[in-house]
DRENDO-1510 file (C-alpha; in Angstrom, 1 decimal, always signed):
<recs>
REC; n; res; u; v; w
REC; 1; UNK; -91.4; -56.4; +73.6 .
REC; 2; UNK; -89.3; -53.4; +74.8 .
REC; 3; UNK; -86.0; -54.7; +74.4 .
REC; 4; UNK; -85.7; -58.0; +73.2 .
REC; 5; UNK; -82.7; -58.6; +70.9 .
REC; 6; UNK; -84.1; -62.0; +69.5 .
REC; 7; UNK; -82.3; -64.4; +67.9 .
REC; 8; UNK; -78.5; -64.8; +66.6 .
REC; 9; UNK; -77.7; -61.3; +65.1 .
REC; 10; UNK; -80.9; -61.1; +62.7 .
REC; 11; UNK; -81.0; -65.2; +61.7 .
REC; 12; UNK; -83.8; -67.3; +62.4 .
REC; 13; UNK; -81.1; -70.6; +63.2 .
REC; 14; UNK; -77.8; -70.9; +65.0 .
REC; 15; UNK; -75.9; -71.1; +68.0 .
REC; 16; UNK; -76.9; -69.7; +72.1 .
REC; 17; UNK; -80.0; -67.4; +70.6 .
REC; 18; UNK; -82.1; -65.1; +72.7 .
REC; 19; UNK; -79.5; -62.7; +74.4 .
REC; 20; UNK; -77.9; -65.2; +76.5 .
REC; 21; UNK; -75.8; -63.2; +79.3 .
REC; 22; UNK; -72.6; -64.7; +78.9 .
REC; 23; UNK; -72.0; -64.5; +74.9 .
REC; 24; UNK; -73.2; -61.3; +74.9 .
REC; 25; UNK; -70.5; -60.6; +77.3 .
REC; 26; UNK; -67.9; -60.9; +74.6 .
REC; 27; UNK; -70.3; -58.4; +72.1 .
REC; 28; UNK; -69.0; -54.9; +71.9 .
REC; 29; UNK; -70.5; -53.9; +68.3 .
REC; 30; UNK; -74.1; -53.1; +68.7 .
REC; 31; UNK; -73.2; -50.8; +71.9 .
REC; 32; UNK; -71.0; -48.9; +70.1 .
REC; 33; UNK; -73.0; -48.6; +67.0 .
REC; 34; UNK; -76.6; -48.3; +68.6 .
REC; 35; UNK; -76.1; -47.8; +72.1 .
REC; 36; UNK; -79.6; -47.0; +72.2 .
REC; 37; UNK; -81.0; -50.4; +71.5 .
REC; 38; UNK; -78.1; -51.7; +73.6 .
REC; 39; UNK; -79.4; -50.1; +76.6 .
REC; 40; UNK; -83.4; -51.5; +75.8 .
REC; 41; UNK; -81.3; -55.2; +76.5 .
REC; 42; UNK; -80.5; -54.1; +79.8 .
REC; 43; UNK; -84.1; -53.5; +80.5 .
REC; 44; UNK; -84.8; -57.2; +79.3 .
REC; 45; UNK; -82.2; -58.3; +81.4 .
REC; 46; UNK; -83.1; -56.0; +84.6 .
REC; 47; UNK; -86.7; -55.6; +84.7 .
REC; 48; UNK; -87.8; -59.3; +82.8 .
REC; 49; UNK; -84.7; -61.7; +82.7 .
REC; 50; UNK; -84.0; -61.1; +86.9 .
REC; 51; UNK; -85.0; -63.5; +89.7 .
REC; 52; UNK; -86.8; -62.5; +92.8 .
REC; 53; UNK; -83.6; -63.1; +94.6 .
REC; 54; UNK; -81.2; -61.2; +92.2 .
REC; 55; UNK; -79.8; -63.4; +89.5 .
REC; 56; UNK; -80.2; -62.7; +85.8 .
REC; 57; UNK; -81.1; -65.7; +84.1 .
REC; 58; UNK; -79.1; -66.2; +81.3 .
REC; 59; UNK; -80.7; -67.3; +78.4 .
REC; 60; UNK; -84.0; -64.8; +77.4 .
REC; 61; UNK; -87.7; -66.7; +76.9 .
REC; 62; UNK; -89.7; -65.1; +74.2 .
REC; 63; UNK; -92.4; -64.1; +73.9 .
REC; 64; UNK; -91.6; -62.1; +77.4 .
REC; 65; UNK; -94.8; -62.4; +78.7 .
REC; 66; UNK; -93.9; -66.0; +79.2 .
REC; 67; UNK; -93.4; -67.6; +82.8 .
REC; 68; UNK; -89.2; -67.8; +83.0 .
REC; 69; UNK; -87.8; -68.5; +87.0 .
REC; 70; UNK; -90.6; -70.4; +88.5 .
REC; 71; UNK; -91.8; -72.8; +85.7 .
REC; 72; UNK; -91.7; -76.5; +87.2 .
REC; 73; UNK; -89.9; -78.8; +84.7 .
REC; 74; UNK; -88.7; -75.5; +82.8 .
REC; 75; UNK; -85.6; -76.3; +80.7 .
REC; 76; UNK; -82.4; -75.7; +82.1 .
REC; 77; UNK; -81.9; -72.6; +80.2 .
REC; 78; UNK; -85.4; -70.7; +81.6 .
REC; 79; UNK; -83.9; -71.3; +84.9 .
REC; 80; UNK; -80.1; -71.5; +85.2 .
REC; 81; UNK; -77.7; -68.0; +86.1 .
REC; 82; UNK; -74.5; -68.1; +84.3 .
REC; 83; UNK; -71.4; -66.6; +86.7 .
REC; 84; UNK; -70.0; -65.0; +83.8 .
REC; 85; UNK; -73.1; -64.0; +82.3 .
REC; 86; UNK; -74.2; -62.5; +85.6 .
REC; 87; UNK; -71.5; -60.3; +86.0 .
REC; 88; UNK; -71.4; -59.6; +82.2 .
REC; 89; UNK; -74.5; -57.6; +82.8 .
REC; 90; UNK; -73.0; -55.5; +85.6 .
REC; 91; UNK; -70.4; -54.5; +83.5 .
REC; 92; UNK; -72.5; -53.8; +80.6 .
REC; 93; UNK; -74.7; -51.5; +82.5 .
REC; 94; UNK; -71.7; -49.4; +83.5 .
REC; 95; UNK; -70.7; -49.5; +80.0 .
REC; 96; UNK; -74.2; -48.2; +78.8 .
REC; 97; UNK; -73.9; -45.8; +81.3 .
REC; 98; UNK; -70.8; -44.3; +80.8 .
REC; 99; UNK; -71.5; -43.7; +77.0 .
REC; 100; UNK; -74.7; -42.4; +77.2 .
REC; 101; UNK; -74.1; -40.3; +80.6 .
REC; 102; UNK; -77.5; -40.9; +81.5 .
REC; 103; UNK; -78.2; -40.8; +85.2 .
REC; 104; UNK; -81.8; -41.3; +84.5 .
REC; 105; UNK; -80.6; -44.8; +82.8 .
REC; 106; UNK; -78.8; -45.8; +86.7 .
REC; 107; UNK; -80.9; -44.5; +88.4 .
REC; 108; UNK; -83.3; -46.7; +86.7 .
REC; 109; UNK; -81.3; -49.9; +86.4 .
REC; 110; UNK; -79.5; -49.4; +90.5 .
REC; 111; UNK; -81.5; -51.1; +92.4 .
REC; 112; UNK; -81.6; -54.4; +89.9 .
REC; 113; UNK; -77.8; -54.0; +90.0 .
REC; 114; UNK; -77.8; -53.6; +93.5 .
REC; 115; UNK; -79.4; -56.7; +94.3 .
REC; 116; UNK; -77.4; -58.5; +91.4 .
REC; 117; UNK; -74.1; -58.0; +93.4 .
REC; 118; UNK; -76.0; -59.4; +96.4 .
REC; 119; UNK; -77.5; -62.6; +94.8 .
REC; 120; UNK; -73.6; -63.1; +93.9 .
REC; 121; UNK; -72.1; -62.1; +97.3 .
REC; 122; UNK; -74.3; -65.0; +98.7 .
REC; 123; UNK; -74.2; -67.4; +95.4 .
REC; 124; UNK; -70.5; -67.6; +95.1 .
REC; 125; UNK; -68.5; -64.8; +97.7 .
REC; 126; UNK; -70.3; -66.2; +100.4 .
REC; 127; UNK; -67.0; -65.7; +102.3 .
REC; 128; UNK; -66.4; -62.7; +101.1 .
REC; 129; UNK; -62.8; -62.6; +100.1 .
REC; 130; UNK; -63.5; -61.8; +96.7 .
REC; 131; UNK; -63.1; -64.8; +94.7 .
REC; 132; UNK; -65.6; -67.1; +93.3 .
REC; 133; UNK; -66.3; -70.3; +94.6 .
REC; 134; UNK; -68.5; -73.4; +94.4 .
REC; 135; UNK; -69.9; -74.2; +91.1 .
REC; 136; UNK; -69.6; -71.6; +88.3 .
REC; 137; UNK; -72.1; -71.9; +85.2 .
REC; 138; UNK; -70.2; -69.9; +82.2 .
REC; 139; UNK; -70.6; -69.8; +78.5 .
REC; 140; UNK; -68.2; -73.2; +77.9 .
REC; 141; UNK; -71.7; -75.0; +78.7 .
REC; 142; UNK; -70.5; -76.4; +82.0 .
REC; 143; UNK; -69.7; -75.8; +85.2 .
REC; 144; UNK; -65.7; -74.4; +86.0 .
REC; 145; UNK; -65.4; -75.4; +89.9 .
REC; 146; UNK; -63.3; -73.4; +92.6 .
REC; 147; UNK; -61.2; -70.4; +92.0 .
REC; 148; UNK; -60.3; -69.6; +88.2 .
REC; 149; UNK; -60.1; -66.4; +86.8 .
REC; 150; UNK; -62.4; -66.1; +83.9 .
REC; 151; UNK; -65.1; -65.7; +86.4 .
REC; 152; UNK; -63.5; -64.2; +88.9 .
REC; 153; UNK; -61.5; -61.7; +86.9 .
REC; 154; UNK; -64.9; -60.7; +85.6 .
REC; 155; UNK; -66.3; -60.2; +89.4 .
REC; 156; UNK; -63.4; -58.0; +90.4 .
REC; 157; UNK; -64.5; -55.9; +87.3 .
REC; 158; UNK; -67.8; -55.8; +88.5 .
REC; 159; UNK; -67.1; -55.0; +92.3 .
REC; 160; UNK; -64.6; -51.7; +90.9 .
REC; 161; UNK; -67.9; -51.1; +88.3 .
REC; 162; UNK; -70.4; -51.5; +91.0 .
REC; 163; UNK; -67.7; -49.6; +93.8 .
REC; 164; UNK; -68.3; -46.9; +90.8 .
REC; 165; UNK; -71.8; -46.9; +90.2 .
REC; 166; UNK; -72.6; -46.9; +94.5 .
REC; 167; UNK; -70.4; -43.9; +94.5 .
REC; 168; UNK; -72.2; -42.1; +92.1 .
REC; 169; UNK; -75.6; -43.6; +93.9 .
REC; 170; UNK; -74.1; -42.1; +97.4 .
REC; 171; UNK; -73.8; -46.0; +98.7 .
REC; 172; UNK; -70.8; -45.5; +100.1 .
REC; 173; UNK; -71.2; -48.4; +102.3 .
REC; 174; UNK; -71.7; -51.0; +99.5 .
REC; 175; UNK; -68.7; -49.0; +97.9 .
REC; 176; UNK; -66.5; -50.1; +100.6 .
REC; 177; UNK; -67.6; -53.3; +100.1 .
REC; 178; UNK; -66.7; -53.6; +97.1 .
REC; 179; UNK; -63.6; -52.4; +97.3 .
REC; 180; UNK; -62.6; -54.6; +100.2 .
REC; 181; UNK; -64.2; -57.4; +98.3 .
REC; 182; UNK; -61.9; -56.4; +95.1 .
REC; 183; UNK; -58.7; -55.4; +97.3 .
REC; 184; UNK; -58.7; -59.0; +98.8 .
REC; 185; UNK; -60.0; -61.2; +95.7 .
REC; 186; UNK; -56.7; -59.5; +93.4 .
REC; 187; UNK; -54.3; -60.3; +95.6 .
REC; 188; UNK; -55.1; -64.4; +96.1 .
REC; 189; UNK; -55.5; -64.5; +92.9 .
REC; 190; UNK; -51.8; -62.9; +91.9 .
REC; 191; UNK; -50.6; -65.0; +95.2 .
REC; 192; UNK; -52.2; -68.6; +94.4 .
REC; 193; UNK; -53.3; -68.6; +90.5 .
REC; 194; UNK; -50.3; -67.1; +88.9 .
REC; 195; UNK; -47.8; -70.1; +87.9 .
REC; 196; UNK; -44.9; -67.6; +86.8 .
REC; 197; UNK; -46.5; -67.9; +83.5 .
REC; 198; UNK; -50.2; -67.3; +83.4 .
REC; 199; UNK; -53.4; -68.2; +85.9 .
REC; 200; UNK; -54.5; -71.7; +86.6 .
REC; 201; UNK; -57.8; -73.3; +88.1 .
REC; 202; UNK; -57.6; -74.8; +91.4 .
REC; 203; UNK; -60.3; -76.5; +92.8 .
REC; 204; UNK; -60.5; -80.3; +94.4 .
REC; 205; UNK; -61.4; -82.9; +91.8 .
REC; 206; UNK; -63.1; -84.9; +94.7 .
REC; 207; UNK; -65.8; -82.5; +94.3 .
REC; 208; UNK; -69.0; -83.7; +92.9 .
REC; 209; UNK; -68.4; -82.7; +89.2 .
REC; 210; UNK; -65.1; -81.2; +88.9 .
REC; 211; UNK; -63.2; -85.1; +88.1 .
REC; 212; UNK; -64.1; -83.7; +84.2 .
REC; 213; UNK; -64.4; -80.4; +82.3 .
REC; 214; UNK; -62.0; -78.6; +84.2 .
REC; 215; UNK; -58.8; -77.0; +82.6 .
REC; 216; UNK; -56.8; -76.5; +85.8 .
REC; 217; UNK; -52.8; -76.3; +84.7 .
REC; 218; UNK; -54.1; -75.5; +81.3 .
REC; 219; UNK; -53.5; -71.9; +79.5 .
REC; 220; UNK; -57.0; -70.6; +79.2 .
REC; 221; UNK; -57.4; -67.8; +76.0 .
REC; 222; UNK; -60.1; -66.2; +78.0 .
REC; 223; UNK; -58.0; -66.5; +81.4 .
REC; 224; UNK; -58.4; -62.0; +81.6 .
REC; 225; UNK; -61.3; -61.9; +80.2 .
REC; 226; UNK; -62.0; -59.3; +83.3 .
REC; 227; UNK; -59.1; -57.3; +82.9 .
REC; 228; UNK; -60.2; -56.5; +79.5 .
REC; 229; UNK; -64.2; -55.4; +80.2 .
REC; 230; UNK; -61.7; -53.1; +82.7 .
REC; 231; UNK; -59.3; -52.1; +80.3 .
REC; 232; UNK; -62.8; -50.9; +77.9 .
REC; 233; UNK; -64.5; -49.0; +80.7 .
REC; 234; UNK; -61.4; -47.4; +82.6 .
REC; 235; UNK; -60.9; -49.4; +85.5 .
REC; 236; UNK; -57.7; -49.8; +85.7 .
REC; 237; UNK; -55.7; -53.3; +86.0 .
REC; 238; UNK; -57.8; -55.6; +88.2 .
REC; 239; UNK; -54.4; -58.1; +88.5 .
REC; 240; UNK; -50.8; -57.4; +88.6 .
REC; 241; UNK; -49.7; -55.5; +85.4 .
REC; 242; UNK; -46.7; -57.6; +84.5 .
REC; 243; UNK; -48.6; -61.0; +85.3 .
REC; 244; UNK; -51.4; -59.7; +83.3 .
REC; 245; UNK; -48.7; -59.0; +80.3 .
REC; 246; UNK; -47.1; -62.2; +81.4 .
REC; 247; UNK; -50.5; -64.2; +80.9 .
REC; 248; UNK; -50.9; -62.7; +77.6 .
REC; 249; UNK; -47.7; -63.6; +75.8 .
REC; 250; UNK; -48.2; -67.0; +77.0 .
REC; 251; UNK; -51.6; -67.0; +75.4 .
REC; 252; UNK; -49.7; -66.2; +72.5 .
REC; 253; UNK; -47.1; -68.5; +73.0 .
REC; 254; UNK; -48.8; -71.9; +73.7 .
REC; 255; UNK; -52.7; -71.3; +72.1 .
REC; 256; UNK; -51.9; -69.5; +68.7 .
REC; 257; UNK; -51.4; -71.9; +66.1 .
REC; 258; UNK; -49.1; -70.8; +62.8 .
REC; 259; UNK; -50.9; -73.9; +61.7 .
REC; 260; UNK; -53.4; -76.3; +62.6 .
REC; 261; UNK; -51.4; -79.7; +61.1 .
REC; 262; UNK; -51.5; -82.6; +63.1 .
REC; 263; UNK; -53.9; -80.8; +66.1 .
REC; 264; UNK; -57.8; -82.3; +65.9 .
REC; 265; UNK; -60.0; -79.7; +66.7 .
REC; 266; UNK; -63.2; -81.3; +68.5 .
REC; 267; UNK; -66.0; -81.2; +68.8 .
REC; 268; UNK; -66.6; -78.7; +66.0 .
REC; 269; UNK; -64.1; -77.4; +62.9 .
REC; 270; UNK; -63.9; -73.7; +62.6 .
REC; 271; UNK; -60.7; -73.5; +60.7 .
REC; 272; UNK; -58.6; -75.7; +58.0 .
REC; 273; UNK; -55.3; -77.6; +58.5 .
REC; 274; UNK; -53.5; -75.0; +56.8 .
REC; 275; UNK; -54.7; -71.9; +58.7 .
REC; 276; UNK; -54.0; -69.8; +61.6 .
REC; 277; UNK; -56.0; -69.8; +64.9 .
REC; 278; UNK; -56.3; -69.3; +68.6 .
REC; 279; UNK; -57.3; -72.5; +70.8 .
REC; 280; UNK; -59.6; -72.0; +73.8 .
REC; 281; UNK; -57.0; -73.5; +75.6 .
REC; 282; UNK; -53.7; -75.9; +75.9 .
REC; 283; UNK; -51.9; -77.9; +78.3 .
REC; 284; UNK; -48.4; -76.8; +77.9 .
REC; 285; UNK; -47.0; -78.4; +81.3 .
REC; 286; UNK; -49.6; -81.7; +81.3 .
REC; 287; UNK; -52.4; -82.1; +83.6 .
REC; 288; UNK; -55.4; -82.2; +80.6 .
REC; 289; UNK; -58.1; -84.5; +82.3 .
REC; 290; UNK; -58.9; -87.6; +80.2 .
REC; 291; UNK; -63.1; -85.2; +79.9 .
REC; 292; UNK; -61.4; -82.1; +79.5 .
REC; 293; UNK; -63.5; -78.5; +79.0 .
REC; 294; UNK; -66.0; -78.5; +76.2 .
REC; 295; UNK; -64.6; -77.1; +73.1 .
REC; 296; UNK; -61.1; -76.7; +74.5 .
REC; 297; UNK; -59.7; -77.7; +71.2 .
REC; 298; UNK; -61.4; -75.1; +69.1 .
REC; 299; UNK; -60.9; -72.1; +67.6 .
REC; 300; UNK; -63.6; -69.0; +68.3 .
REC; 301; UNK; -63.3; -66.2; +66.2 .
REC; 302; UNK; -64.9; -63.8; +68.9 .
REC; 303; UNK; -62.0; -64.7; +71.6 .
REC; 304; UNK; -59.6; -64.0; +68.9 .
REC; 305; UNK; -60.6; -60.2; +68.8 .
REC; 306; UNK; -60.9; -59.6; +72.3 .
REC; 307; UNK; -57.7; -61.4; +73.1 .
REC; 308; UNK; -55.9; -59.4; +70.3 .
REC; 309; UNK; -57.7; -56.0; +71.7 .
REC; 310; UNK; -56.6; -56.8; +75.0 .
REC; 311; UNK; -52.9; -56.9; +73.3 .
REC; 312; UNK; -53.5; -53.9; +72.1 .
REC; 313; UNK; -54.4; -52.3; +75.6 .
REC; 314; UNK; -50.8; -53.9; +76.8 .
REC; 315; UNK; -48.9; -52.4; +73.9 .
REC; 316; UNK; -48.4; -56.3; +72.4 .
REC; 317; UNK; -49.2; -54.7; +68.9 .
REC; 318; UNK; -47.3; -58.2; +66.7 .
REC; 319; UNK; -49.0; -60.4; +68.8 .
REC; 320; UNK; -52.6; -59.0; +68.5 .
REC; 321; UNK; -52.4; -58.2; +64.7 .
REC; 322; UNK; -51.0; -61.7; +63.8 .
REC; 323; UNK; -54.3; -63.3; +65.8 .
REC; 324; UNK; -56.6; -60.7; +63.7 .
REC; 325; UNK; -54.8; -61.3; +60.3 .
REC; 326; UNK; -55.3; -65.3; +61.0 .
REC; 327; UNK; -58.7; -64.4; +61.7 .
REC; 328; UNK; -59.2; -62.3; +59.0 .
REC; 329; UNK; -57.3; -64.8; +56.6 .
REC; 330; UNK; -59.8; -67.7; +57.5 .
REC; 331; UNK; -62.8; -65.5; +56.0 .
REC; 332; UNK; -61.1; -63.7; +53.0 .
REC; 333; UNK; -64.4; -64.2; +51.2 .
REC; 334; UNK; -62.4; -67.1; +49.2 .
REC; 335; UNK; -62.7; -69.6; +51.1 .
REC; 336; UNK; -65.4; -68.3; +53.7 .
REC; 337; UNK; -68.2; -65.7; +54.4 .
REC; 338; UNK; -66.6; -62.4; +55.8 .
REC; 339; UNK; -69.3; -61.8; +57.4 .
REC; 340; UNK; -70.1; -64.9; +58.6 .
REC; 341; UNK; -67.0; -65.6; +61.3 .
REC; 342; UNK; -67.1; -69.2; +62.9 .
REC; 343; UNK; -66.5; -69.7; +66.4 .
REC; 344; UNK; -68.8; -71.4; +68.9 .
REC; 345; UNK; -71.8; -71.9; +65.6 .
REC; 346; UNK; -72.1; -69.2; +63.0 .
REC; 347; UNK; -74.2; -66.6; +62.9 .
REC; 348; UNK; -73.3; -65.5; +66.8 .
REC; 349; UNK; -73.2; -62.8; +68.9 .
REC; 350; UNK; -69.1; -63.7; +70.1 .
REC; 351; UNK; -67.9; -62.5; +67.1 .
REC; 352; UNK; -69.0; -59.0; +67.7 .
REC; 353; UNK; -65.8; -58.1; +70.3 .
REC; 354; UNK; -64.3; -56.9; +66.8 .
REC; 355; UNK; -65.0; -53.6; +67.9 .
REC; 356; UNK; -62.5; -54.2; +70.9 .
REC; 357; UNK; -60.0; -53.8; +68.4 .
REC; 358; UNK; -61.4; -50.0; +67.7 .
REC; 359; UNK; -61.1; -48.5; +71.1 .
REC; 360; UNK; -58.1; -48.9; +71.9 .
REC; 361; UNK; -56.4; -48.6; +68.3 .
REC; 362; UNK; -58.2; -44.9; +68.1 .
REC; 363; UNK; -57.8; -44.0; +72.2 .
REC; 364; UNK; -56.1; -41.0; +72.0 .
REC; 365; UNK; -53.1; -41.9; +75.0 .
REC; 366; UNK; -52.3; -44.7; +72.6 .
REC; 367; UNK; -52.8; -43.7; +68.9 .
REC; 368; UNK; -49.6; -42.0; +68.4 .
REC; 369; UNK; -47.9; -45.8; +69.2 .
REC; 370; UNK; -49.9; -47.3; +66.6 .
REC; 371; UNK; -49.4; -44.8; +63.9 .
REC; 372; UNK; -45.7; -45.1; +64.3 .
REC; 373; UNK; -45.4; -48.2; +64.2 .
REC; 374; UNK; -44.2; -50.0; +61.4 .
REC; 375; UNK; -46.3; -52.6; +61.2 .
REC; 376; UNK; -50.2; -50.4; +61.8 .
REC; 377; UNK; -48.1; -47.8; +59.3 .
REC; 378; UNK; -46.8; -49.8; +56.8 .
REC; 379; UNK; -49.3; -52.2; +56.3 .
REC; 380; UNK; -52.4; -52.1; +58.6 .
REC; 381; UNK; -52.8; -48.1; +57.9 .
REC; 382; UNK; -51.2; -47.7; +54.6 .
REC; 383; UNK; -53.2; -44.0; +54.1 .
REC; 384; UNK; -55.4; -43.1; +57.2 .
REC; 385; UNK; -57.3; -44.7; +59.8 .
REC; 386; UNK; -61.2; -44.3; +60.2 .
REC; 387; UNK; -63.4; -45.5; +63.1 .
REC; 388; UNK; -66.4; -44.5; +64.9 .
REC; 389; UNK; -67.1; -42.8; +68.3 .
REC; 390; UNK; -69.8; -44.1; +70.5 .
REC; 391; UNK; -71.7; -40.9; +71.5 .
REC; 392; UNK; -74.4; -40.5; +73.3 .
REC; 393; UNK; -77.2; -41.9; +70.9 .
REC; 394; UNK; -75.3; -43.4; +67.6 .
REC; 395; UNK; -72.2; -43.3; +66.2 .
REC; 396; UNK; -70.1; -41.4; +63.0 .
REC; 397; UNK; -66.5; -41.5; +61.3 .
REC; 398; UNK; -63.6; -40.0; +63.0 .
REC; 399; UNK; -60.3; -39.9; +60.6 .
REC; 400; UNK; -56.7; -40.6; +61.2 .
REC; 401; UNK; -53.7; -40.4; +59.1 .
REC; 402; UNK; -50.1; -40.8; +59.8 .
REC; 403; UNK; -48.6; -37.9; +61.7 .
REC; 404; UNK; -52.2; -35.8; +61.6 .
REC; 405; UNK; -53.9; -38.3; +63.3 .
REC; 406; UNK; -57.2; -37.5; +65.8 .
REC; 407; UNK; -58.3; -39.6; +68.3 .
REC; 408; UNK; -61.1; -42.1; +66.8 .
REC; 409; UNK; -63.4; -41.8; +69.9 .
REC; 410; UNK; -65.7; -39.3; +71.8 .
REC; 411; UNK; -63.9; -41.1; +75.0 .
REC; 412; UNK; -60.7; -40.0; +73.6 .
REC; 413; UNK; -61.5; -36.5; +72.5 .
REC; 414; UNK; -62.6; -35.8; +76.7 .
REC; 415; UNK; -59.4; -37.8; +77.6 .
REC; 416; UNK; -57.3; -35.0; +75.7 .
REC; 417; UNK; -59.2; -32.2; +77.0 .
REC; 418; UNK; -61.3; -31.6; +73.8 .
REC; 419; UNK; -64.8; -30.5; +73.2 .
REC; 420; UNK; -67.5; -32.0; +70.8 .
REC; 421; UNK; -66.3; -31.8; +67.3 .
REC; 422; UNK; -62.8; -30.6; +67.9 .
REC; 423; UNK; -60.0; -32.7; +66.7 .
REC; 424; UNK; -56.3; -32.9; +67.8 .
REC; 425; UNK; -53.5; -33.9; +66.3 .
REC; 426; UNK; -49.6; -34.9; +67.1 .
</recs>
């Protein structure tokens, strides 16, 4: 099958099987710790999974010899192109590059990419200012309409990947593009999203579809959702720095629950009265449509870690370590499966953006933060601290201790100037 990832994480039953694009957008696990079966996925999604005109459909048919984008009366889901998705698997083809430093691998994969960033242009940039528009498919299971940025922050990530990529292809003319495309789209979103507290939706409810499942004033978990897939390949802030912080503390502030008394969670129960948990989102300041999102009033495990790694990016080490603990706390192997997280079904893929927790906590700019910091120190790191490296075809230990530490990470080993096996410490 040469490359097919089937099913939820090795289970024959659960939640969005078949590598669908956009949860697998959240995964960062299996790339670090088998980047070489993470780069056959791309293949799926490249060379099988991609339309004529450019998008990647988003949920994989099996067996792959199956008809998928021209079935008449196909289901939904052999058909469809998820936003998010779409540009989830831009970004994860830089990623796959970058770690395996393969130029065979892009060479291979630029011309599906290529055309990827021009289905989108014309899908949802048709004016090209860098900002998604019209109807947006994403992994909530609807459609979010006008400009919002959990799909748009994830397109400016994939214009400055794809800017990267043409560069390194000698396309200097679709890297200008992008860049223009990225330059424009970051600043009306900072000017027209940005409340002085965190980025709305806006969009016109008198379009067809958007009078329901919208979240518009609300306080979305996954709001920079882009920022972070920049933040984990080196990007750089796609958004202004202290909005971005800004964004996060009120994610923090209005979604994470020290409790869950009195709030109904709907239309599925991931965690107990008594526990801890993020909400997909809130309505701090009103304006929560009578249909609201799907699953608004949830809590996912798997935007949990990547919101708490994200923290951990911005230096917002309380705030992402009390999400993980009431993460953690949930499935204590008391009460629930440790190895079974709920969040959007069990058994799935979301879950996986654990690792996001890995690279920055062991990047060698920001280890020596961490290790003296009472918290990591006194109770998250009582001895030493052990991760893995992504190299380029599977992964090992890399130790840490208080005040000898060394960075966790082949990325953070070149960042300090080392070679292949050395170590530093501070």
């Amino acid at each position: 099958s040469r490359g097919a990832v089937q099913g939820e994480w090795g289970v024959s039953t659960g939640c969005c099987p078949l590598n669908c694009t956009h949860v697998w957008n959240y995964e960062m696990t299996l790339s670090r710790l088998f980047p070489d079966l993470e780069r056959t996925m791309r293949r799926t999604d490249w060379k099988v999974q991609q339309t004529e005109e450019g998008g990647v459909i988003f949920r994989t048919v099996v067996p792959l010899y199956l008809p998928r984008w021209s079935v008449e009366a196909a289901r939904f889901e052999r058909t469809n192109i998820a936003c998010d998705g779409h540009w989830g698997t831009v970004l994860k083809t830089y990623r796959e590059f970058q770690q395996s430093g393969s130029r065979e691998f892009l060479d291979e994969m630029w011309p599906n990419v290529k055309k990827a960033m021009e289905y989108g242009f014309a899908k949802w940039d048709e004016d090209g200012d860098g900002v998604c528009d019209g109807p947006q498919w994403n992994t909530y299971d609807l459609y979010f309409h006008g400009k919002n940025t959990f799909c748009s922050s994830l397109y400016l990530a994939a214009l400055r990947a794809t800017e990267e990529m043409a560069r390194i292809q000698g396309d200097d003319e679709l890297a200008a593009d992008c860049r223009r495309r990225f330059e424009s789209g970051r600043e009306i979103i900072d000017q027209q999203l940005f409340n002085g507290e965190y980025y709305e939706q806006h969009f016109d409810e008198s379009v067809e579809g958007a009078d329901h499942h919208q979240y518009g004033k609300g306080c979305l978990s996954d709001q920079l959702f882009g920022q972070w897939w920049a933040h984990t390949l080196d990007l750089g802030y796609i958004l202004d720095p202290e909005k971005v912080r800004a964004a996060l503390a009120s994610v923090y502030k209005y979604n994470f629950r020290h409790d869950l008394v009195g709030h109904v969670q709907r239309p599925r129960i991931f965690a107990s009265e008594w526990e801890k948990g993020l909400l997909v989102t809130t309505w701090p300041h009103g304006g929560r449509q009578e249909r609201p999102m799907l699953y608004c009033d949830e809590v996912w495990t798997g935007c949990e870690y990547h919101v708490a790694g994200h923290m951990l990016y911005e230096g917002m080490i309380e705030e992402a370590f009390h999400i993980v603990k009431g993460a953690r706390d949930r499935h204590n192997g008391v009460t629930r499966n440790p190895w079974n997280e709920g969040g959007s079904g069990w058994a799935h893929v979301r879950r996986l953006a654990r690792d996001t927790r890995l690279r920055p906590a062991s990047d060698a700019r920001r280890l020596p933060q961490l290790l003296h910091h009472r918290r990591w120190v006194g109770q998250f790191c009582p001895a030493a601290f052990r991760g893995y490296p992504a190299e380029l075809a599977g992964a090992g230990l890399r130790g840490a201790a208080p005040g000898v530490a060394a960075p966790g990470a082949a990325r953070g080993r070149r960042r300090a100037g080392l070679g292949r096996g050395q170590e530093a410490s501070w």
